[in-house]
PAZAPA-4460 file (N, C-alpha, C; in steps of 0.05 Angstrom, whole numbers, plus 32768, in hexadecimal, padded with zeros to 4 digits):
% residues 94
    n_x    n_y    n_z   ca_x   ca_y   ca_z    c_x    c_y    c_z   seq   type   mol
   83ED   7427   8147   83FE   7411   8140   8416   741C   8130     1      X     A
   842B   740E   8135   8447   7418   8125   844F   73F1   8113     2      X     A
   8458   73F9   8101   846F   73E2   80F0   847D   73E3   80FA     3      X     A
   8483   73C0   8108   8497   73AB   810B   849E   7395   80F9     4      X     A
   84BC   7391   80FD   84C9   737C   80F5   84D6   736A   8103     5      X     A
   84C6   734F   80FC   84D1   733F   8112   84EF   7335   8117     6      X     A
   84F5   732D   8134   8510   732D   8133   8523   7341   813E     7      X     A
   8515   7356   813F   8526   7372   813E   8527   7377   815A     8      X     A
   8544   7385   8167   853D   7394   8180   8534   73A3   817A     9      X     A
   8524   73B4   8190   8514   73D1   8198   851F   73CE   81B7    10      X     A
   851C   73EC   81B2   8526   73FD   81CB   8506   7407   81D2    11      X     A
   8506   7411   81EE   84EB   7422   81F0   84F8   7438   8204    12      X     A
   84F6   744E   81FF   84FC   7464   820D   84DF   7477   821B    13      X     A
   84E3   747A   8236   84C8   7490   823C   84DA   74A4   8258    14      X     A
   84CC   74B6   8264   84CC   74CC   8271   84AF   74C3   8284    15      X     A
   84BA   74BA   829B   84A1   74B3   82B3   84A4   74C7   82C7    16      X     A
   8490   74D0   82D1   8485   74D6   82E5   8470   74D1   8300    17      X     A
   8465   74CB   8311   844F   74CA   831D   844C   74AF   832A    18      X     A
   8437   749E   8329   8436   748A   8334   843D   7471   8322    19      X     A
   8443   745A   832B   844F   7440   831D   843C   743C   8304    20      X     A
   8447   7433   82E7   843A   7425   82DF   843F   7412   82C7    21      X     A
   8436   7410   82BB   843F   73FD   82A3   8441   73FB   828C    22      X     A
   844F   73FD   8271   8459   7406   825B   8450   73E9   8254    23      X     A
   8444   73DF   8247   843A   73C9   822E   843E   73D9   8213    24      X     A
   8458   73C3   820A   845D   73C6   81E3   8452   73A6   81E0    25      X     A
   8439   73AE   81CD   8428   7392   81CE   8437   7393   81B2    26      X     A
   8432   7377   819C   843F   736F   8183   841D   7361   8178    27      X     A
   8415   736B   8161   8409   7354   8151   840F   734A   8133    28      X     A
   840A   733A   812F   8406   732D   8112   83F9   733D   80FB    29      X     A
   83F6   7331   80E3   83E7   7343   80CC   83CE   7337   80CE    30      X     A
   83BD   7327   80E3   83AD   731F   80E3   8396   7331   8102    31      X     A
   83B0   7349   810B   83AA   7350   8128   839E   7340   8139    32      X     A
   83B4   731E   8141   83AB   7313   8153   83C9   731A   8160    33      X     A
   83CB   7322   8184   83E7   7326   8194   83FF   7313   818C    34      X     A
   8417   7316   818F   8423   7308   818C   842F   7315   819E    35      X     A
   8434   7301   81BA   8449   7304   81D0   8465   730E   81C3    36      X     A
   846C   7318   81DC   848C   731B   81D9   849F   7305   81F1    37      X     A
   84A1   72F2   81E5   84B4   72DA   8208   84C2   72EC   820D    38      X     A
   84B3   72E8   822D   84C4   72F1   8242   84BA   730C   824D    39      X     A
   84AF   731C   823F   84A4   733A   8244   8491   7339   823C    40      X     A
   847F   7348   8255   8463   7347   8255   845B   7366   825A    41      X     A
   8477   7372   8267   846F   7393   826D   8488   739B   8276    42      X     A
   8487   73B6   8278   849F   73C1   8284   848F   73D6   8297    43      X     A
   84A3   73D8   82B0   8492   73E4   82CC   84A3   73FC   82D1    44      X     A
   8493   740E   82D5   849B   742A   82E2   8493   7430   82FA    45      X     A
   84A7   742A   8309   84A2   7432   8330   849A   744E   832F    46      X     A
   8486   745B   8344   8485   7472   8350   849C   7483   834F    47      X     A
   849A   749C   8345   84A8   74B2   8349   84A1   74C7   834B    48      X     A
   84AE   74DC   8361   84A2   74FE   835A   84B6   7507   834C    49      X     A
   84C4   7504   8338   84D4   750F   8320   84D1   7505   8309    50      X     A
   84DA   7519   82F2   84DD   7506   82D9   84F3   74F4   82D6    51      X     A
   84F5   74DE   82CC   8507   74CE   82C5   8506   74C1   82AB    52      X     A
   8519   74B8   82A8   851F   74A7   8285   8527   7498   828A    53      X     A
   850F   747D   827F   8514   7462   8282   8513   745B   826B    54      X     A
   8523   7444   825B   852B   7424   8250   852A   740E   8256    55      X     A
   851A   7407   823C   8515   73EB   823B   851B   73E6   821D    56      X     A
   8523   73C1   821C   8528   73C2   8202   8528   73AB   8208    57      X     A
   8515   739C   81EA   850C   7383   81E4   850D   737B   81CC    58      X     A
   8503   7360   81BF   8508   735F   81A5   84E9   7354   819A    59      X     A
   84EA   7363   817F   84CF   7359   8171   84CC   733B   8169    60      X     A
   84B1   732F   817B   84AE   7313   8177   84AC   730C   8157    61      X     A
   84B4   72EF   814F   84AA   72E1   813B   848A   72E5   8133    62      X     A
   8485   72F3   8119   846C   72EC   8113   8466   730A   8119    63      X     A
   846B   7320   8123   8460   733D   8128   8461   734F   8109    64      X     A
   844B   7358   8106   8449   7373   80F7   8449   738B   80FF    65      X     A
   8440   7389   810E   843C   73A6   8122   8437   73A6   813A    66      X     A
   843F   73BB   8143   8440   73C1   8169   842C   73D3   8176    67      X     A
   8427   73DF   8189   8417   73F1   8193   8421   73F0   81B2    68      X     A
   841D   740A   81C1   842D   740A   81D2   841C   7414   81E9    69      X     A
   8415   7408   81FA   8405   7418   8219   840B   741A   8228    70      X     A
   8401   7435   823E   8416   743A   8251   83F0   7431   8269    71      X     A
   83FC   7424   8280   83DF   7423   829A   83ED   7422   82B3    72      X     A
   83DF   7436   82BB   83D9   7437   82DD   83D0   7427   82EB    73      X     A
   83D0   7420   82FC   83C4   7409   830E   83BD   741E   832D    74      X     A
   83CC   7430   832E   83C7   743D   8348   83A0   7448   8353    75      X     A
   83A1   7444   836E   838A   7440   8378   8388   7460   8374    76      X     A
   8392   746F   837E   8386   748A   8381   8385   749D   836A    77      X     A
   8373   74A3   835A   8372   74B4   8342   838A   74C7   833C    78      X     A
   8382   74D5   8360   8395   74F2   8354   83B7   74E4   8356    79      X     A
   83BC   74CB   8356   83DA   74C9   8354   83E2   74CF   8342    80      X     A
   83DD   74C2   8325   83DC   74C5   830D   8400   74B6   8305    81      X     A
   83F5   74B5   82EC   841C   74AC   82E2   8417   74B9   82BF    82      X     A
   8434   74CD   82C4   8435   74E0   82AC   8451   74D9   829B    83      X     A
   844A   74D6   827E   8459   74D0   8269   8463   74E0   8255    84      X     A
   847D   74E6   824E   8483   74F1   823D   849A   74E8   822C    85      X     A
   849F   74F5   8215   84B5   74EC   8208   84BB   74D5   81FE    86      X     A
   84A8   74BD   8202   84A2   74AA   81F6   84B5   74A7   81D6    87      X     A
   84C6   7487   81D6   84D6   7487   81BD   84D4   7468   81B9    88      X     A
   84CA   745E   81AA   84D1   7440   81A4   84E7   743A   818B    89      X     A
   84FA   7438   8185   850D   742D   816C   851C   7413   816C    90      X     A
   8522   7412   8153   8536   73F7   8157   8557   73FD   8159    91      X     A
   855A   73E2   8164   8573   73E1   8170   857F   73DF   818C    92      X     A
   858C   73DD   819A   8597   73CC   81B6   85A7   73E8   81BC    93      X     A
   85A9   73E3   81DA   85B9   73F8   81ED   85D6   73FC   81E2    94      X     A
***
């Protein structure tokens, strides 16, 4: 878990590779019950055989203390795999 303040843009920065998958910045309360973000539920990384650097940027819901961030595969075949690096979450807009 990392400290949030609500209100705030965040940026999310990563380095994908491999097969598609999905970056969840979940938000909770000081009570660690979720607190949605409207409108974003995930951000999606298509298939690639290169590295690339993707952005996303959202803003911390009303009511968040803190964030936590997951990255999931969904792909059927093991050895596809989807590889992460460089990972950056901060505040502030493009």
């Amino acid at each position: 878990f990392f400290p949030v303040t609500p209100g705030t843009d965040y940026m999310l920065h990563f380095c994908h590779k491999g097969g598609a998958a999905y970056a969840y910045l979940l938000f909770f309360d000081a009570k660690n019950k979720t607190v949605p973000e409207p409108g974003v539920n995930f951000h999606y990384a298509g298939p690639k055989k290169q590295w690339r650097t993707l952005t996303f940027q959202g803003k911390v819901p009303k009511g968040a203390v803190k964030g936590k961030l997951i990255f999931r595969s969904f792909q059927k075949k093991l050895q596809d795999g989807a590889f992460f690096d460089g990972v950056i979450v901060h505040t502030g807009k493009r």
